[in-house]
BAFI-3210 file (N, C-alpha, C; in Angstrom, 3 decimals, decimal comma, padded with zeros to 6 digits):
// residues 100
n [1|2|3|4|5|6|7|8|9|10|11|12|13|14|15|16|17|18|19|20|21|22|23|24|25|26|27|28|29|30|31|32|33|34|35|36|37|38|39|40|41|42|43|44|45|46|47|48|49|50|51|52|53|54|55|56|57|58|59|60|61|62|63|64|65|66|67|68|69|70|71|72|73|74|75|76|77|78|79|80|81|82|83|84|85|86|87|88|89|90|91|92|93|94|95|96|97|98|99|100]
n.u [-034,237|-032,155|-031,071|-029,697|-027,795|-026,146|-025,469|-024,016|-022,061|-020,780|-019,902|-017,883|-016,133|-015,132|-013,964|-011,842|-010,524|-009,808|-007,723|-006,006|-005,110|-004,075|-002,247|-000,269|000,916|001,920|003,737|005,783|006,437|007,471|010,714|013,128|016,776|019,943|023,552|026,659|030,089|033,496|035,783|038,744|039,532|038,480|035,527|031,817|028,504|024,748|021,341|019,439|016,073|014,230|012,381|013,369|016,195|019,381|022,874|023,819|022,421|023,218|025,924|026,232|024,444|026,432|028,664|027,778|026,977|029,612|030,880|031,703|030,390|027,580|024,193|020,917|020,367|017,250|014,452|014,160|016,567|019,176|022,398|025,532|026,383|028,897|030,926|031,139|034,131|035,097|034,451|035,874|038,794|038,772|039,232|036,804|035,204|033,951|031,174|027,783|024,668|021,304|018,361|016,720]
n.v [-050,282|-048,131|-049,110|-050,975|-050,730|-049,060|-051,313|-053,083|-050,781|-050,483|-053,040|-053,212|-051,100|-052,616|-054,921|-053,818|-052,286|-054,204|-055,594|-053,781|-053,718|-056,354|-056,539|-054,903|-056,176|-058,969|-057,387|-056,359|-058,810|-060,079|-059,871|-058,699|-059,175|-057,537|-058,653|-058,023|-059,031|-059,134|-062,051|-063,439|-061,198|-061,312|-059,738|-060,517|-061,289|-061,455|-062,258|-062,865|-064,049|-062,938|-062,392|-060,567|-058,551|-057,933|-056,727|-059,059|-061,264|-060,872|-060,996|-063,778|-065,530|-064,413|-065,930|-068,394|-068,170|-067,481|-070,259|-071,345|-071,266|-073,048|-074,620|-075,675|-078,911|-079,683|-077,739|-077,288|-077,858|-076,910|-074,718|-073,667|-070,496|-068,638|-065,872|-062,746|-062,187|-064,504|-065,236|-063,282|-063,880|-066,341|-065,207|-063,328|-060,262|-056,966|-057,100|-055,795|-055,231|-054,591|-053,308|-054,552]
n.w [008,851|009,298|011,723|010,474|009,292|010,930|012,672|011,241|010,455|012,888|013,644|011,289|012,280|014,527|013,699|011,944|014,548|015,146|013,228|013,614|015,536|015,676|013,293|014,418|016,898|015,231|013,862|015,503|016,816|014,321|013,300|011,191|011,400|011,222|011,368|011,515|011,375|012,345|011,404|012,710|010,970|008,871|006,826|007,716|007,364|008,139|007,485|010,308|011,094|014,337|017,346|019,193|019,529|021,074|022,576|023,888|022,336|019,588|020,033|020,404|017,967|016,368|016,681|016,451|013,621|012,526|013,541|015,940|017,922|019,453|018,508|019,944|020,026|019,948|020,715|023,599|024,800|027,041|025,867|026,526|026,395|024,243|025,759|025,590|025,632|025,702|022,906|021,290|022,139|020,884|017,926|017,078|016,130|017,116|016,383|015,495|015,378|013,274|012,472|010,112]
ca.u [-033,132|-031,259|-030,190|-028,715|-026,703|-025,654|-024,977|-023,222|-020,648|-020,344|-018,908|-017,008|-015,219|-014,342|-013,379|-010,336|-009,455|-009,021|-006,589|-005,234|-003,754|-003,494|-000,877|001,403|001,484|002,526|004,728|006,698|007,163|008,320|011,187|014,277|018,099|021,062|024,274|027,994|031,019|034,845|036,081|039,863|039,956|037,692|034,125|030,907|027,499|023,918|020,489|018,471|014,436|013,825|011,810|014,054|017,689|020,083|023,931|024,360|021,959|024,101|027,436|025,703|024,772|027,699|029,554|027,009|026,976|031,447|031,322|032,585|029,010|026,861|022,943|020,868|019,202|015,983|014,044|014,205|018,257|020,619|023,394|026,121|026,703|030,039|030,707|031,791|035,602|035,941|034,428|036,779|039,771|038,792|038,903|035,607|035,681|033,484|030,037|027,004|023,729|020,525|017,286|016,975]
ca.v [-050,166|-047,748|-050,234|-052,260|-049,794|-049,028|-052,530|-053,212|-049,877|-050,897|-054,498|-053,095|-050,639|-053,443|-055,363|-052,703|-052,187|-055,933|-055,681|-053,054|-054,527|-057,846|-056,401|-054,286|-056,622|-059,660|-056,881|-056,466|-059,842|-060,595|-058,609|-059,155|-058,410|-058,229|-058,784|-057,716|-058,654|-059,427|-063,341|-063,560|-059,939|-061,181|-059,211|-061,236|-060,721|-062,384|-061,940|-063,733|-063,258|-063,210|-061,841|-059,278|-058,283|-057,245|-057,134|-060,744|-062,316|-060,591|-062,047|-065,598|-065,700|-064,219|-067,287|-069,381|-068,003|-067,946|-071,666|-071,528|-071,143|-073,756|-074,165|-076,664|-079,748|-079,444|-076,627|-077,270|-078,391|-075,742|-074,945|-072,771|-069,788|-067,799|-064,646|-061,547|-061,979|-065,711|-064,912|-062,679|-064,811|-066,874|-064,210|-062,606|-058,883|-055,888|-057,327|-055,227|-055,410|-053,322|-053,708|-055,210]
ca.w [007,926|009,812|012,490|010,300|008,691|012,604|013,334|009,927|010,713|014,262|013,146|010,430|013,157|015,401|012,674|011,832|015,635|015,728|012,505|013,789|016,901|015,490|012,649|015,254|017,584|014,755|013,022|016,245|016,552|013,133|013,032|011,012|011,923|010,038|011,753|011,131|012,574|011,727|012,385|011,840|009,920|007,252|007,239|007,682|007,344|007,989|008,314|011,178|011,983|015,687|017,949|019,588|019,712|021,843|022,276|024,037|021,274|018,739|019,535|020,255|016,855|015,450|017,282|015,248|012,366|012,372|013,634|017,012|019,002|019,194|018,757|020,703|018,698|020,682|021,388|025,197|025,440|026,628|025,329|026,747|025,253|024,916|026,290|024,230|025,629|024,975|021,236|020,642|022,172|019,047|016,944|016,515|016,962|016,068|016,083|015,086|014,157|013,381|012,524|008,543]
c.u [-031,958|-030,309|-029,436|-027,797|-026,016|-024,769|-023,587|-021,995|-020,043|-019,378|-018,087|-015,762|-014,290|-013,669|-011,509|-010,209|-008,870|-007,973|-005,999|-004,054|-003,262|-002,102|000,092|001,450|002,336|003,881|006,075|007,113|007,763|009,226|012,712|015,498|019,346|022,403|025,168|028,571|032,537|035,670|037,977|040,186|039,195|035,911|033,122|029,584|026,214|023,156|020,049|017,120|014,595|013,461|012,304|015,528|018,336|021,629|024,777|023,971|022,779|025,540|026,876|025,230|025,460|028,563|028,780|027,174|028,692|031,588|031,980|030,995|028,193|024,988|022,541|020,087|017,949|015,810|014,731|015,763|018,915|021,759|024,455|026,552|028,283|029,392|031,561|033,353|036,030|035,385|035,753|038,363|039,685|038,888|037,761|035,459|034,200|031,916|029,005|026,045|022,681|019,236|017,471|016,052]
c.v [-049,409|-048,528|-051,445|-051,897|-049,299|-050,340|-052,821|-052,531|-050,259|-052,469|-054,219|-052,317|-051,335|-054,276|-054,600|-052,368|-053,066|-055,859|-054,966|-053,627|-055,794|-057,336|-055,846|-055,533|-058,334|-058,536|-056,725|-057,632|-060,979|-059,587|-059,683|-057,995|-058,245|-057,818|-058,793|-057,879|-059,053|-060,656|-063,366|-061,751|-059,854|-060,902|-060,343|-060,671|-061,424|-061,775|-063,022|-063,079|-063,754|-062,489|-060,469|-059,811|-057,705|-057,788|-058,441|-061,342|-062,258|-061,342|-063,474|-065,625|-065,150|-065,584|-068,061|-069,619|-068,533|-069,383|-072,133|-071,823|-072,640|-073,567|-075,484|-077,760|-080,209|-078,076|-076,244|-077,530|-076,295|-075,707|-073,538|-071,967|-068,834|-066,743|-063,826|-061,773|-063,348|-065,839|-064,339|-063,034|-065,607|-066,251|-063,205|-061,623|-058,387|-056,356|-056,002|-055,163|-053,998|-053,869|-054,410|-054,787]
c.w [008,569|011,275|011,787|009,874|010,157|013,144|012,010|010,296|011,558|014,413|012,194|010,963|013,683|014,650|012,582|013,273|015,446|014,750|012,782|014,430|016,179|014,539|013,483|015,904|016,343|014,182|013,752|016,627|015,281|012,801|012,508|011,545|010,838|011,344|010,939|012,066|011,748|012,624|011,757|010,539|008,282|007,707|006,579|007,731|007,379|008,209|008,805|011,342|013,511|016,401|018,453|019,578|020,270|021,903|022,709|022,899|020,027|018,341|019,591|018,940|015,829|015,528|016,568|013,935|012,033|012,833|014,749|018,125|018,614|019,350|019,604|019,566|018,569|020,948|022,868|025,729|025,522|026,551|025,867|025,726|025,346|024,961|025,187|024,431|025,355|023,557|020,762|020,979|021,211|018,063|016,319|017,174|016,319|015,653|016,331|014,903|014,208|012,797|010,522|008,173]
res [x|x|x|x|x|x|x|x|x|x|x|x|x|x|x|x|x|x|x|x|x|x|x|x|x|x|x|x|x|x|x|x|x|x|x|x|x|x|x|x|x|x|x|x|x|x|x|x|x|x|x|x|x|x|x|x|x|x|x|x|x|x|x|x|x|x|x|x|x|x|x|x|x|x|x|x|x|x|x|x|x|x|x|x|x|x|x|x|x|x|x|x|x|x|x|x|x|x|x|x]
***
C-alpha cells in the first residue's frame, strides 16, 4: 500500500512540473501588444498578439495597421518592409507600444 501511495505522489509531482513549464513557456509565447502611434496628427491605436516585440516590428505594423505597409498573402512571401524614416515621410510619427 505504501508504494502506491509513493508512486501515485511521484506521478502527481511530475505531473505539475510538466504544467508548470508547459504554461510559462505557452504564456510567453502568447503574448499580447498594444500599439500607439500618430498618422497625419490623428492618434491611433491597436492591439496585435504575437510572439515578441520590438521597435522594427512596431512601426511595421503601425504601417499596416495606418494603410501604407503591406502584409504578405502567404505565409512564406516576403514582403518589404518600410523603414522608420520612410514611415514617417508618409506621415506616421510617434509610435509606441507595450505589453497589453
Amino acid at each position: 500500500m505504501q508504494m502506491f501511495w509513493y508512486a501515485h505522489l511521484r506521478a502527481r509531482l511530475s505531473m505539475h512540473i510538466f504544467n508548470k513549464h508547459f504554461l510559462e513557456r505557452t504564456e510567453m509565447a502568447s503574448t499580447h501588444f498594444r500599439i500607439d502611434y500618430l498618422i497625419h496628427g490623428n492618434y491611433k491605436t491597436f492591439y496585435i498578439h504575437s510572439p515578441a516585440m520590438n521597435k522594427n516590428e512596431a512601426w511595421h505594423w503601425a504601417t499596416v495597421d495606418a494603410g501604407i505597409g503591406q502584409i504578405p498573402k502567404y505565409r512564406s512571401d516576403k514582403v518589404p518592409r518600410l523603414t522608420q524614416r520612410q514611415a514617417e515621410l508618409l506621415g506616421l510619427t510617434h509610435v509606441q507600444w507595450k505589453s497589453a
